[in-house]
C-alpha positions as a printed Julia matrix, in Angstrom:
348×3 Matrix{Float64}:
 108.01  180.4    50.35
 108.46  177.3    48.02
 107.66  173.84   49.2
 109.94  171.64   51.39
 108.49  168.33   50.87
 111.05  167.25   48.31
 114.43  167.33   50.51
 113.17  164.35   52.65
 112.46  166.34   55.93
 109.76  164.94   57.94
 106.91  167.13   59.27
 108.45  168.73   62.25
 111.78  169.27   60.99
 109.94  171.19   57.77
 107.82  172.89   60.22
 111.2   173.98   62.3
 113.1   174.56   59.25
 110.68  177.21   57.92
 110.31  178.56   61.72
 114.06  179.78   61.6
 113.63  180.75   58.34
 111.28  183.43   58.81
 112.87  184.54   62.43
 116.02  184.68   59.99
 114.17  187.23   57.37
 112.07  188.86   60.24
 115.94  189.95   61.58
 115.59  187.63   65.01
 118.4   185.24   64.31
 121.31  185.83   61.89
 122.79  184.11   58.88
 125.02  181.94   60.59
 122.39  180.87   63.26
 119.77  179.98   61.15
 122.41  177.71   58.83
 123.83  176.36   62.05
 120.3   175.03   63.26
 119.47  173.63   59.73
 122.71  171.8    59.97
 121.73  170.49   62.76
 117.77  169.43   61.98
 118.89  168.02   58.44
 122.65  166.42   59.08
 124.3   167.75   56.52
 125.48  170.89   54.82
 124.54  169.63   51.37
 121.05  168.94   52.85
 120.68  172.49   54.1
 121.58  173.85   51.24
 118.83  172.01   49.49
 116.81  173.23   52.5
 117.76  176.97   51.74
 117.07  176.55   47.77
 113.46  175.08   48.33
 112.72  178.25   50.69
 114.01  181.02   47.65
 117.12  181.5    49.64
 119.61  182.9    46.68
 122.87  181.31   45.85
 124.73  183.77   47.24
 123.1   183.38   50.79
 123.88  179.0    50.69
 126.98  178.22   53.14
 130.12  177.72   50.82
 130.58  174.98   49.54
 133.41  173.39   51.52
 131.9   174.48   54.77
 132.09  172.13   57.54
 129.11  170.58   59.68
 128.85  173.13   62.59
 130.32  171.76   66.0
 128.31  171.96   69.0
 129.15  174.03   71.37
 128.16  173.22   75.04
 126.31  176.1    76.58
 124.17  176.71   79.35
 120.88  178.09   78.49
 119.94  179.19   81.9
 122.12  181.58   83.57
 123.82  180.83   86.5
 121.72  180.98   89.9
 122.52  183.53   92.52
 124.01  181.53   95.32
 121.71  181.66   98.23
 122.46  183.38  100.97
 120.49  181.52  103.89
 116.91  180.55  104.11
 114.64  184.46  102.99
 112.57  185.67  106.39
 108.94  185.1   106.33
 107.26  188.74  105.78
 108.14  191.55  103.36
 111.81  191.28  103.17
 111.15  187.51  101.48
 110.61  189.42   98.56
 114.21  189.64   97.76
 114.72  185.74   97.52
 112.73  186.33   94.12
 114.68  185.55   91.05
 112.77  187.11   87.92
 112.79  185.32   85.04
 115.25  186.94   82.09
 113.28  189.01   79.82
 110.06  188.37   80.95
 107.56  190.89   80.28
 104.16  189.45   81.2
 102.61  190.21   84.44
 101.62  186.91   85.18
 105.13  185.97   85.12
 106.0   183.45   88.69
 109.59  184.48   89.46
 111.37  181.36   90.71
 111.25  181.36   94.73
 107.93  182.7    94.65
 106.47  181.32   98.11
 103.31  179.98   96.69
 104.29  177.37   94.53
 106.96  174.87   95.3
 108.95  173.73   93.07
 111.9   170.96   92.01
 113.55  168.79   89.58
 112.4   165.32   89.42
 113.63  162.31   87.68
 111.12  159.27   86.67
 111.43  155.98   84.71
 110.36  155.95   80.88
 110.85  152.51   79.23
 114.41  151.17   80.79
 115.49  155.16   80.47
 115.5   157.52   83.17
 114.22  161.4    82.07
 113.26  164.11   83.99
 111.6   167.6    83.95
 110.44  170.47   86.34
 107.68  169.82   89.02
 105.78  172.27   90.42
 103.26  172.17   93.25
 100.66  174.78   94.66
 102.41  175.62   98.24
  99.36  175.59  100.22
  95.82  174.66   99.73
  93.79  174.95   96.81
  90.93  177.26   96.87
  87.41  175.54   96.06
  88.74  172.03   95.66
  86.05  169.89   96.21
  87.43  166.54   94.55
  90.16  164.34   96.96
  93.28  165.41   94.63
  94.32  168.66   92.55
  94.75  168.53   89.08
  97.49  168.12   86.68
  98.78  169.33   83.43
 101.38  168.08   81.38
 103.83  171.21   79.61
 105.39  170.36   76.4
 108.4   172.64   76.33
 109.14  174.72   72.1
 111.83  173.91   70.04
 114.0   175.37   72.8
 113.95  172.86   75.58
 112.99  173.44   79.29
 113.93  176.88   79.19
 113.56  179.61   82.3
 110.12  180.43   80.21
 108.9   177.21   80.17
 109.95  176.49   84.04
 107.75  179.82   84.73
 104.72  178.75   82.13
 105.11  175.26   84.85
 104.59  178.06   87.83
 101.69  179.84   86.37
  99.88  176.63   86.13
 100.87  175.83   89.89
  99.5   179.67   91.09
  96.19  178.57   89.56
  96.03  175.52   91.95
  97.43  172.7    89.37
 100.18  170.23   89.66
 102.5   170.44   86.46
 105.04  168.93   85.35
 107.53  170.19   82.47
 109.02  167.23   81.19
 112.53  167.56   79.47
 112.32  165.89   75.91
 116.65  166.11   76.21
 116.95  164.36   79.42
 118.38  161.27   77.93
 121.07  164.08   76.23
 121.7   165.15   79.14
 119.29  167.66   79.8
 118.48  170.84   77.42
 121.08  173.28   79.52
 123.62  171.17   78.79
 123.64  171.27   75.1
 124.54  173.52   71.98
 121.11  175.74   71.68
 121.3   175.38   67.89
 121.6   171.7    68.47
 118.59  171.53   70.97
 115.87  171.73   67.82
 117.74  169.35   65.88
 118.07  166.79   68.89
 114.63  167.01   69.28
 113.22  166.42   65.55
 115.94  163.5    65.36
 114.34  161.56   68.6
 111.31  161.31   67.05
 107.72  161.9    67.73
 106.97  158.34   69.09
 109.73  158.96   71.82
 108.5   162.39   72.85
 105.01  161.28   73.39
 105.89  158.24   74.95
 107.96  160.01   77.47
 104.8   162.02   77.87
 102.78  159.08   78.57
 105.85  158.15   81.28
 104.86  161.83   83.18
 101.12  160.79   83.1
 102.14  157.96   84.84
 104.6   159.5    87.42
 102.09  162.44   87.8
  99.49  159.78   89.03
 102.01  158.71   91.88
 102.37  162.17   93.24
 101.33  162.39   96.51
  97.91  164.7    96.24
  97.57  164.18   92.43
  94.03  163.13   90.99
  95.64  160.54   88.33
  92.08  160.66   86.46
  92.38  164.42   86.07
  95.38  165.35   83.98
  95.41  167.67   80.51
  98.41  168.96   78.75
  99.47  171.26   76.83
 102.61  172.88   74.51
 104.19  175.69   72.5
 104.94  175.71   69.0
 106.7   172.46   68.87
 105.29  171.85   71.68
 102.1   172.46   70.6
 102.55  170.18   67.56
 103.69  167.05   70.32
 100.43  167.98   72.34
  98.39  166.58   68.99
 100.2   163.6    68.67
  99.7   163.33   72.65
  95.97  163.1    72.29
  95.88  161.04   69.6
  97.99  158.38   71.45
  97.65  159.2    75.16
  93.4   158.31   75.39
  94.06  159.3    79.44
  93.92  162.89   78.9
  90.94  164.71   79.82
  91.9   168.22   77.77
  95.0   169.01   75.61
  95.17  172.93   74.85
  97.73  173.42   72.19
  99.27  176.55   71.04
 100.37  176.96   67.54
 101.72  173.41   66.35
 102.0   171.63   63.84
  98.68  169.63   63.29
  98.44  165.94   63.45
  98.21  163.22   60.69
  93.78  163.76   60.24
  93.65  159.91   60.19
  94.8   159.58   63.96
  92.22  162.22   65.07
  89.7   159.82   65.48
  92.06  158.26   68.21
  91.7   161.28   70.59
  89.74  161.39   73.49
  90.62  165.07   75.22
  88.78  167.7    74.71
  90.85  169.98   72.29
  90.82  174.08   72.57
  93.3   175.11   69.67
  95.03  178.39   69.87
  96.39  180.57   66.63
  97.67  183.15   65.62
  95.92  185.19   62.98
  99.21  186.52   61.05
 100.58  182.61   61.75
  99.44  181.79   58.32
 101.85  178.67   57.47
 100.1   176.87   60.5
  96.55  178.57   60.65
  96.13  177.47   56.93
  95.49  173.68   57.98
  93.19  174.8    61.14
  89.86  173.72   58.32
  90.57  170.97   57.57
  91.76  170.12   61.6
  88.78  171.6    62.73
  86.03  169.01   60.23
  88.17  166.16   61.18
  87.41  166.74   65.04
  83.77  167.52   64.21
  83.51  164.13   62.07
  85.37  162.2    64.97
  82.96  163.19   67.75
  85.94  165.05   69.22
  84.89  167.94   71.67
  86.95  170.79   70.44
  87.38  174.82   69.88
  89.57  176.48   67.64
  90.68  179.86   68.33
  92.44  182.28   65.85
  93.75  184.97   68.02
  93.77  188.49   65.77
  96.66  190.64   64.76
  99.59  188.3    66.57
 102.24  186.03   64.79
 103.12  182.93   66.06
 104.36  182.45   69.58
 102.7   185.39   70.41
 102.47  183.57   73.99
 106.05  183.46   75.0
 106.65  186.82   76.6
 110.55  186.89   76.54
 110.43  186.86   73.17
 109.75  189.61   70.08
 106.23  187.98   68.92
 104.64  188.52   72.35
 101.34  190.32   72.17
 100.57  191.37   76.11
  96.52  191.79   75.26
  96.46  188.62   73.29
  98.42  186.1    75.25
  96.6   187.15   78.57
  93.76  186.01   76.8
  95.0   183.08   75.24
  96.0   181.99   78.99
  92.76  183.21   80.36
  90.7   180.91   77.79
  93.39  178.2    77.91
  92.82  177.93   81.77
  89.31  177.94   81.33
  88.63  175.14   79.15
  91.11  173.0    81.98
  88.69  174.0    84.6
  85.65  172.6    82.54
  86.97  169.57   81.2
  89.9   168.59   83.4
């Protein structure tokens, strides 16, 4: 794959650029898909074309060249709920208030209505702006909690949004006796559901870092007013994208305790002296685009004083982790989330 750093794309939108590129040659997104989100991420069809050239794409595989900016097309990219039928009966027949989440195939998947969590949408102030994201609480009480609150994590959502995976990532983190809150990096769009899901990756590289971490640092804050919430004991963590906003969390955020990112970009090495978590890095051994820098990530930690673990996870690509999708790895994501939830309990 040639270089992208001379068409003017900034890290993330290289970093998403490739992404699509490879689902596009791996057979996971078509032609026209993987043009349409370029469109979107660089702003113009000349631009993607450049794009397309710097990967080896061949002449004949560039859009034409009278073809028109894509137009977004509004879409819903969560199906629409089953309309409830009256409150489920305590017992075994609550079962069938379930609602499994599409495509799913990990057994540590929360479907939504499960009756130990509980779970809502919730709006709270960032700047003068008003965002939102997904809440979710434990139902009952938390096993072995021997400090006056529970604690929190923070999920970054991938280049997707606040999808149905990452509402149910939000629930797994609530079964294990944590508070967490998804936050939705669109909400000032209008919410990720709302929009073209081509659009949604080039909406969120045009926002801007800054904004997406500072609307993280806005859910620290409204996590800390949530009744039962130990405000000194809150970690984070993302996917892909996500993953890649969780290290420019910890280098701005210094309140996190632990940030557990999975597969993103890494940050600029001059800010890691800035970060105060304790960092547990997860990879993906065939992930090689992004597992190349983990070296160099890993002596800038060590020379900070920054308490960290990186983790290359053997024989998965990336977002191995996301089990309604074709990377999943069953044995290797169960233990990504095994180790992932370990290093919360020890430094959270």
């Amino acid at each position: 794959m040639d270089d992208l750093s001379m068409t003017n794309l900034g890290k993330f939108e290289r970093y998403l650029v490739e992404e699509f590129y490879d689902d596009w040659r791996h057979g996971e997104i078509t032609r026209r898909t993987f043009i349409r989100k370029v469109a979107f991420i660089t702003g113009s069809m000349a631009a993607t074309s450049a794009a397309m050239l710097a990967l080896g794409c061949s002449s004949d595989e560039l859009p034409a060249k009278n073809e028109p900016m894509p137009t977004p097309v509004t879409t819903a990219t969560e199906p629409p709920k089953p309309t409830p039928t009256g409150t489920a009966p305590a017992g075994p027949t609550a079962a069938a208030a379930l609602v499994p989440v599409p495509g799913a195939k990990s057994k540590l998947s929360v479907p939504e209505g499960d009756p130990a969590v509980a779970a809502s949408d919730v709006k709270f102030p960032a700047g003068a702006a008003q965002i939102g994201g997904y809440l979710v609480k434990p139902a009952g009480p938390v096993p072995g909690r021997v400090t006056p609150g529970v604690r929190a994590i923070l999920v970054c959502h991938e280049n997707r949004g606040l999808t149905l995976h990452v509402k149910d990532v939000a629930r797994r983190f609530a079964k294990e006796g944590y508070v967490a809150l998804a936050v939705d990096l669109l909400a000032r769009e209008g919410g990720t559901a709302s929009r073209d899901a081509d659009q949604v990756p080039g909406l969120l590289t045009s926002a801007g870092t800054d904004r997406h971490v500072a609307d993280f640092a806005a859910g620290l804050k409204y996590l800390q007013t949530v009744e039962g919430v130990d405000g000194k004991r809150i970690g984070m963590t993302g996917y892909c994208f996500g993953g890649g906003v969780v290290w420019a969390a910890a280098t701005q955020i210094p309140e996190l305790k632990a940030a557990v990112p999975f597969y993103g970009p890494a940050p600029d090495l001059a800010a890691v002296k800035n970060i105060k978590a304790a960092v547990f890095g997860v990879y993906a051994e065939k992930d090689t685009r992004i597992t190349g820098g983990v070296e160099p990530l890993r002596a800038a930690l060590n020379a900070a004083g920054v308490v960290n673990q990186m983790t290359i996870y053997p024989g998965v690509n990336h977002a191995f982790h996301n089990d309604t999708g074709g990377a999943y790895d069953e044995t290797q994501a169960t233990k990504a989330w095994s180790d992932a939830l370990g290093w919360f309990a020890k430094y959270v």
